[in-house]
C-alpha positions as CSV (number, residue, x, y, z in Angstrom):
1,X,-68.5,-338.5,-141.9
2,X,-67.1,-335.3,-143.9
3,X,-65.5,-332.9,-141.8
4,X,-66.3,-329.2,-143.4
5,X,-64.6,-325.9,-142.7
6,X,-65.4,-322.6,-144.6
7,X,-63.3,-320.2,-145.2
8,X,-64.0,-316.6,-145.7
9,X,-67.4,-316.1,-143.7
10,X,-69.2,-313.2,-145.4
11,X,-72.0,-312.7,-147.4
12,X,-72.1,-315.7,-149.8
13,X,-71.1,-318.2,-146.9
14,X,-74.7,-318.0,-145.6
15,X,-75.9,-320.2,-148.6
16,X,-73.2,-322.6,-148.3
17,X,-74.0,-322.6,-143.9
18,X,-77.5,-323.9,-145.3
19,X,-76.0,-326.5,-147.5
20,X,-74.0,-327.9,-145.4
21,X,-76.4,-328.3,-142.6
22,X,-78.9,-329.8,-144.6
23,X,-76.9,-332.8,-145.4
24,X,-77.1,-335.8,-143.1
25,X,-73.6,-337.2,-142.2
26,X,-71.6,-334.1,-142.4
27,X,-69.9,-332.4,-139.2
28,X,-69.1,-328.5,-139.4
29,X,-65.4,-328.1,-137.4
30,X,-64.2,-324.7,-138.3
31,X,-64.7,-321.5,-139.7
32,X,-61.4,-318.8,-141.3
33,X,-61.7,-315.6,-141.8
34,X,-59.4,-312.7,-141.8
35,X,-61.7,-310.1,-140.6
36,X,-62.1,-310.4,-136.7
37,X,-65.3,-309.8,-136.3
38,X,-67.1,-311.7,-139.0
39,X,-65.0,-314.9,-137.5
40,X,-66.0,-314.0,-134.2
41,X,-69.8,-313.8,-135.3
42,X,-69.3,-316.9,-137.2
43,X,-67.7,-318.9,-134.8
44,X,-70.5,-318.1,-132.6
45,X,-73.2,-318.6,-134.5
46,X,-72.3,-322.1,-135.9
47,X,-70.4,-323.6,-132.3
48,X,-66.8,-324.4,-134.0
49,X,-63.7,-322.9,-133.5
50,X,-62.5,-319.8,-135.3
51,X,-59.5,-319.1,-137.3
52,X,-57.6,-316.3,-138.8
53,X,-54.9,-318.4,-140.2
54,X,-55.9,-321.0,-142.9
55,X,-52.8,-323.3,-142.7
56,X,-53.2,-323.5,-138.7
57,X,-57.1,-324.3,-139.3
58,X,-56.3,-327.0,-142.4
59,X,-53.2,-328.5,-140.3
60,X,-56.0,-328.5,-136.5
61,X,-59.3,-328.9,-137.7
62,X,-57.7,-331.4,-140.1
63,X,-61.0,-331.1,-142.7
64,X,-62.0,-333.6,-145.2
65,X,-63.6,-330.7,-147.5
66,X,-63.2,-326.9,-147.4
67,X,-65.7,-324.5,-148.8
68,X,-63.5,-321.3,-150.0
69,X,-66.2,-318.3,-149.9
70,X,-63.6,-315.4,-149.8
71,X,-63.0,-312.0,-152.2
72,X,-62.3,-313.2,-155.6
73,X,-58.2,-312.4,-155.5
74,X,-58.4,-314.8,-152.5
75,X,-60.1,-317.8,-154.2
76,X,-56.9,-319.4,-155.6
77,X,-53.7,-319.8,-152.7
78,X,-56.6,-321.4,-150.0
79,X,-57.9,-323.8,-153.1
80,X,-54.3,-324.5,-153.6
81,X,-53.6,-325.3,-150.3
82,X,-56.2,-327.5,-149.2
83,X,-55.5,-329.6,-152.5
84,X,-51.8,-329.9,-151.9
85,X,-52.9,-331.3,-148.5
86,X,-55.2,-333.7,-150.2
87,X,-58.5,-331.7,-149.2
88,X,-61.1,-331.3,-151.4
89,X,-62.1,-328.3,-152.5
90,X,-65.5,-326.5,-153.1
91,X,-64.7,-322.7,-154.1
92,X,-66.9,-319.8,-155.4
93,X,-67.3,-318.6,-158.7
94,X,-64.8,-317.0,-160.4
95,X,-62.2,-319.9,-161.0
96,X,-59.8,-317.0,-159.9
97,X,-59.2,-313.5,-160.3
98,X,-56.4,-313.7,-163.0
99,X,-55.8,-316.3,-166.0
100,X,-52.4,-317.1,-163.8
101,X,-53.8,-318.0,-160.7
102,X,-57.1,-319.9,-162.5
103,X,-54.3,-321.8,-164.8
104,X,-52.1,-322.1,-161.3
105,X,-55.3,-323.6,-159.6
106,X,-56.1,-326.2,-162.4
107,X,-52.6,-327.4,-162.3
108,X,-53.1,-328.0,-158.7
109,X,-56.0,-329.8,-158.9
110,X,-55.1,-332.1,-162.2
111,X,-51.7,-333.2,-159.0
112,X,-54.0,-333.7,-156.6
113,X,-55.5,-336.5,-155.0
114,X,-58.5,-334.6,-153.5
115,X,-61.5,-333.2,-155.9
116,X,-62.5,-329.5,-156.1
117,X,-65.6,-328.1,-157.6
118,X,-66.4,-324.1,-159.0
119,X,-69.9,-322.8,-157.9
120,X,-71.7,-322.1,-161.2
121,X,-74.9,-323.6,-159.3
122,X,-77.4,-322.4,-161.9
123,X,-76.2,-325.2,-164.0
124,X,-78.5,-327.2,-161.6
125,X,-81.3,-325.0,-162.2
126,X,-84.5,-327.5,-163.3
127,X,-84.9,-325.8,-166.5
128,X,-81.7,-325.3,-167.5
129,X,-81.0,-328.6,-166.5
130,X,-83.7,-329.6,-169.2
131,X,-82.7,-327.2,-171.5
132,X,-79.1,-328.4,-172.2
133,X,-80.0,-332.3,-171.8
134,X,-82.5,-332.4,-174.8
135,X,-79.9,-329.7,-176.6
136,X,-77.1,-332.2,-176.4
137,X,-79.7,-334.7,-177.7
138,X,-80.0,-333.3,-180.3
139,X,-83.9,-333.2,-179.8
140,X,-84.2,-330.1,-181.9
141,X,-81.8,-330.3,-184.6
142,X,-78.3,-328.2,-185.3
143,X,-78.1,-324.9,-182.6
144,X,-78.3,-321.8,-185.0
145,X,-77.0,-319.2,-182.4
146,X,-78.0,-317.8,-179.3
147,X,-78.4,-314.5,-176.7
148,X,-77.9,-313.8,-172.9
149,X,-78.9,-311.0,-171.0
150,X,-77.9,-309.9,-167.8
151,X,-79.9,-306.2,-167.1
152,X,-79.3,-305.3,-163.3
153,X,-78.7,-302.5,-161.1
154,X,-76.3,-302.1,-158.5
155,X,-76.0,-298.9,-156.2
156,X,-72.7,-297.1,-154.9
157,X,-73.1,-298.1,-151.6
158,X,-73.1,-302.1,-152.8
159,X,-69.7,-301.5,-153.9
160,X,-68.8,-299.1,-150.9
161,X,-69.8,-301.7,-148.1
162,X,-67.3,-304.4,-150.2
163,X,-64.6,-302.3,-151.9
164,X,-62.9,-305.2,-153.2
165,X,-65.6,-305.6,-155.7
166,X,-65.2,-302.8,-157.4
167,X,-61.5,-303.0,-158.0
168,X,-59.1,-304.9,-160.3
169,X,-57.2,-305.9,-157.7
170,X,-60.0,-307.6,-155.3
171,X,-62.2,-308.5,-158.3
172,X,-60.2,-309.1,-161.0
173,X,-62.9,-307.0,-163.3
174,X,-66.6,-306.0,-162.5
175,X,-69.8,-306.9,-163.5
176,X,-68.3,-310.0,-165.6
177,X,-66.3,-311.4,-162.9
178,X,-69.0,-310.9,-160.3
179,X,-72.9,-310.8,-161.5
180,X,-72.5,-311.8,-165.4
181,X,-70.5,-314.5,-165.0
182,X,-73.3,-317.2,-164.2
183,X,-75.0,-316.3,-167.6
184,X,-72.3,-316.5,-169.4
185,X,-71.3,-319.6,-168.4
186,X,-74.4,-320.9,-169.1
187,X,-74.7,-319.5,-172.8
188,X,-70.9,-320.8,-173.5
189,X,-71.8,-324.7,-171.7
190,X,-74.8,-324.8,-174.1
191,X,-73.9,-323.6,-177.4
192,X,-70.6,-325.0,-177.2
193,X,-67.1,-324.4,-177.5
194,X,-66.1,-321.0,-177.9
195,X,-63.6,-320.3,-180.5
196,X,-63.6,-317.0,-181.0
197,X,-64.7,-313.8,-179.1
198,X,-65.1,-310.0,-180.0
199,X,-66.2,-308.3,-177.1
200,X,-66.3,-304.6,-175.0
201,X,-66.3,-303.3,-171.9
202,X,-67.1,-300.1,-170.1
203,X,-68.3,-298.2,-166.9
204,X,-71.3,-295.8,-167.6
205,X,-72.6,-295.7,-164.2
206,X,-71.3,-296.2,-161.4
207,X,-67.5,-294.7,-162.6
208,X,-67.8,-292.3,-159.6
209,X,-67.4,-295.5,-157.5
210,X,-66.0,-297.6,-159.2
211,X,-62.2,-298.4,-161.8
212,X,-63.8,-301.9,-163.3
213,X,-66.7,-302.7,-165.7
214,X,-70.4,-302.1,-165.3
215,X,-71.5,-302.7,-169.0
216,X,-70.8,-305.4,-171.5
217,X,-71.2,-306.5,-175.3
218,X,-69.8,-309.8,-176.2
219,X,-70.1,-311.6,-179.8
220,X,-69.0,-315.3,-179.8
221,X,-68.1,-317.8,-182.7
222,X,-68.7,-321.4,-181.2
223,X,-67.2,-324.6,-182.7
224,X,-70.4,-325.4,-185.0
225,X,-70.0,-322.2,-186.8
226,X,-73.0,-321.0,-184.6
227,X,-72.9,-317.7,-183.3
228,X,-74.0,-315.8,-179.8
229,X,-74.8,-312.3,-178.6
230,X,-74.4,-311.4,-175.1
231,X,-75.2,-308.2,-173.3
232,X,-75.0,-307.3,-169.3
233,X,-75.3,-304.0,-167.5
234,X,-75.8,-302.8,-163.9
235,X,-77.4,-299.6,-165.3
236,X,-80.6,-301.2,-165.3
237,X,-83.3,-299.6,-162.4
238,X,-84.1,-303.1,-161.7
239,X,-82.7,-306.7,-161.4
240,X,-84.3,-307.8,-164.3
241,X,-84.9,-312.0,-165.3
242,X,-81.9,-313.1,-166.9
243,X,-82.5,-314.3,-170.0
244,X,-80.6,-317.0,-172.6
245,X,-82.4,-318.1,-176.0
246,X,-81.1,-320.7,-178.1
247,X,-82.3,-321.2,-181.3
248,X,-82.4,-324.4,-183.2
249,X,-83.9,-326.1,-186.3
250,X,-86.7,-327.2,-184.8
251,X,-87.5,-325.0,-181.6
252,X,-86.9,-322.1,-179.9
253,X,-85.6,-322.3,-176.1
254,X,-86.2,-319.2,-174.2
255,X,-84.9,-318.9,-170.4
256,X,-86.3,-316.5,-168.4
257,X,-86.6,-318.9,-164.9
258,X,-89.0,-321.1,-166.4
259,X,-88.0,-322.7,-169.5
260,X,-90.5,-321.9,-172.8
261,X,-89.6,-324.1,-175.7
262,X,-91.5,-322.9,-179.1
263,X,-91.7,-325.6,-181.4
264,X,-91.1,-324.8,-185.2
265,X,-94.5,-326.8,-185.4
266,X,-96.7,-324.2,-183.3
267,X,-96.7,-326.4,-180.2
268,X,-95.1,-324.6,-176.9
269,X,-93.9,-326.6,-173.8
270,X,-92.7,-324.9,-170.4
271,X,-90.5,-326.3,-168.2
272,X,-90.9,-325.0,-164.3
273,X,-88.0,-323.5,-162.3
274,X,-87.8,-324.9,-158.7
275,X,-88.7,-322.7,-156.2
276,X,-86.4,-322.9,-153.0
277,X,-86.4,-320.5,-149.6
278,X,-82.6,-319.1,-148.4
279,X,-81.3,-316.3,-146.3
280,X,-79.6,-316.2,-149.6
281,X,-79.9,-313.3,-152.1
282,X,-82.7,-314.0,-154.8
283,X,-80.1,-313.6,-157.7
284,X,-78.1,-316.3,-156.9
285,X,-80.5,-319.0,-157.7
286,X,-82.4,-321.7,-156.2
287,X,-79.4,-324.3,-156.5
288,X,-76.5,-323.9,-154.4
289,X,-78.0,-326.7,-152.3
290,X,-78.7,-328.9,-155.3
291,X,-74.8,-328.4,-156.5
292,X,-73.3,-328.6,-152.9
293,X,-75.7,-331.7,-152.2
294,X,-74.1,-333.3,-155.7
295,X,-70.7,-332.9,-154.9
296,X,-70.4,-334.3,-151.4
297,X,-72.5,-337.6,-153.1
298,X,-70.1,-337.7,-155.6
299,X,-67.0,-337.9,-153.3
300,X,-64.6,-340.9,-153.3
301,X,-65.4,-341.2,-157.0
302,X,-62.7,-341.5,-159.5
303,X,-62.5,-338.7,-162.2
304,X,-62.5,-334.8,-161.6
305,X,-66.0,-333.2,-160.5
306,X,-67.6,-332.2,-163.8
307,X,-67.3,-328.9,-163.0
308,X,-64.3,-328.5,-162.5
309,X,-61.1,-326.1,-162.5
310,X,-60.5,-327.0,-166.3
311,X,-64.5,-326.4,-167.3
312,X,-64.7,-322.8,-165.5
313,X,-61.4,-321.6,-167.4
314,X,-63.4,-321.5,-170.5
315,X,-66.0,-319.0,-168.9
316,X,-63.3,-316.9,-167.5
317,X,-61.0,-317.1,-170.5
318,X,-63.7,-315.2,-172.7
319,X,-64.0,-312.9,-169.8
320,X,-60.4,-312.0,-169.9
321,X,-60.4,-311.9,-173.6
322,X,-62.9,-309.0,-173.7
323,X,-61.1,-307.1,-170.5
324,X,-58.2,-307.5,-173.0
325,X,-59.5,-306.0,-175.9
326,X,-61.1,-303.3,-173.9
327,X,-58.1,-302.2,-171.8
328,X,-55.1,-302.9,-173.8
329,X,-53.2,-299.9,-171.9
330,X,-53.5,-301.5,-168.5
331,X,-53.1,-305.0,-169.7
332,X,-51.2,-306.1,-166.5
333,X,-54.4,-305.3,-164.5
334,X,-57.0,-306.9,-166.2
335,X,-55.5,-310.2,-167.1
């Protein structure tokens, strides 16, 4: 039977709460956090002890997984330590904050024993589950480029109840390291290897608030010569659908929660999204669950998780390419 602790026990943790308890065989023995009275609360709520240190907690509640939930600047040294101990590891998206730490926490996990897994649970999303199978099949010829869209809106007070999130420090960027970064991923796992990327960022909103990005404009080169266009902004009055379009010889794949596939022959095709309940926020996705579920099935195999440290460096290496290029002056902040 796994034992499970979480660590960091604020808003996201909820979803992974759900996860946990919703598969059979798994025991929930401790909760960390820093902040006193979400640990309290936690504690509480879920009947295990509470803990503000993590080593104490790894080294006493001695768990066989950890889930790390915590600010983004704070994902890599409790990874780290849990693998080093030979724990496995289940952290939230970003990889890290900084190319140093994300490149620091691969290293660990490539020495460990144990198996750690990045959250980008919308790659268990039905459709787009569907949508990169038959694409690596090959069912609709050579991929001809592709689009993402992210168009949301975020308020002041969003970033003034969680300050970290709008800073470089506790972020490690804005809306690419924190709301973009799903679609993204998702437009660089199915057109393929990025190998070059021209990209900028800017705030036009929320700069009142806020010292990282709330706007973005990326143009990618992939491997096959391809080419994909990606725009995000938390100017938007809504949360819009996300979007990602793929085109290929013979179809059209458009991604807007359902998948629509328009064949070059007139015939269209739609693939439905699940539909799943959570205390959750809507824009995560129907699939923490679904990707939480996977990897505890999957432990004891041989192999790194497929999506792994190694496999979400290539998402935020692009992001850190474009901070780059958009920030050169405070280069030391942004990388």
């Amino acid at each position: 039977m796994p034992r499970i602790a979480i660590i960091g026990c604020g808003d996201v943790a909820t979803v992974h709460f759900e996860a946990v308890s919703a598969i059979e065989g798994t025991e929930l023995v401790a909760v960390c956090d820093t902040d006193p009275g979400r640990l309290v609360a936690a504690s509480e709520a879920r009947g295990v002890p509470g803990y503000s240190d993590l080593v104490r907690m790894l080294e006493e509640a001695r768990p066989d997984v950890v889930h790390v939930c915590t600010p983004h600047n704070q994902h890599a040294d409790p990874a780290i330590a849990a693998l080093e101990r030979g724990i496995n590891v289940i952290s939230e998206k970003p990889l890290a904050s900084t190319m140093a730490d994300g490149e620091r926490l691969a290293a660990a996990a490539t020495s460990s024993s144990a198996r750690i897994g990045i959250c980008f649970q919308n790659r268990y999303n039905q459709a787009v589950q569907a949508m990169a199978q038959r694409l690596a099949a090959g069912e609709f010829g050579a991929v001809l480029g592709g689009s993402g869209t992210v168009l949301w809106s975020r308020t002041a007070e969003y970033y003034e109840n969680r300050p970290w999130r709008g800073s470089w420090a506790g972020g490690g960027g804005g809306l690419m390291m924190n709301q973009a970064i799903h679609t993204l991923d998702l437009l660089q796992w199915m057109m393929g290897e990025v190998t070059a990327v021209k990209g900028h960022a800017a705030t036009h909103a929320l700069g009142g608030t806020i010292d990282v990005e709330d706007t973005a404009e990326l143009v990618l080169t992939h491997a096959n010569g391809a080419r994909s266009v990606f725009y995000a902004t938390l100017a938007n009055s809504v949360n819009a659908p996300v979007t990602v379009d793929i085109v290929a010889e013979k179809a059209t794949l458009h991604l807007r929660g359902d998948l629509t596939i328009a064949h070059a022959d007139g015939s269209v095709e739609v693939v439905e999204e699940r539909r799943a309940a959570s205390g959750g926020r809507d824009y995560w996705g129907v699939s923490h669950q679904l990707y939480i579920a996977d990897f505890y099935a999957q432990l004891g195999q041989e192999g790194p998780f497929w999506i792994n440290p190694d496999e979400a460096l290539k998402t935020l290496r692009i992001i850190k390419e474009v901070y780059a290029q958009s920030y050169p002056a405070r280069l030391a902040d942004v990388s």
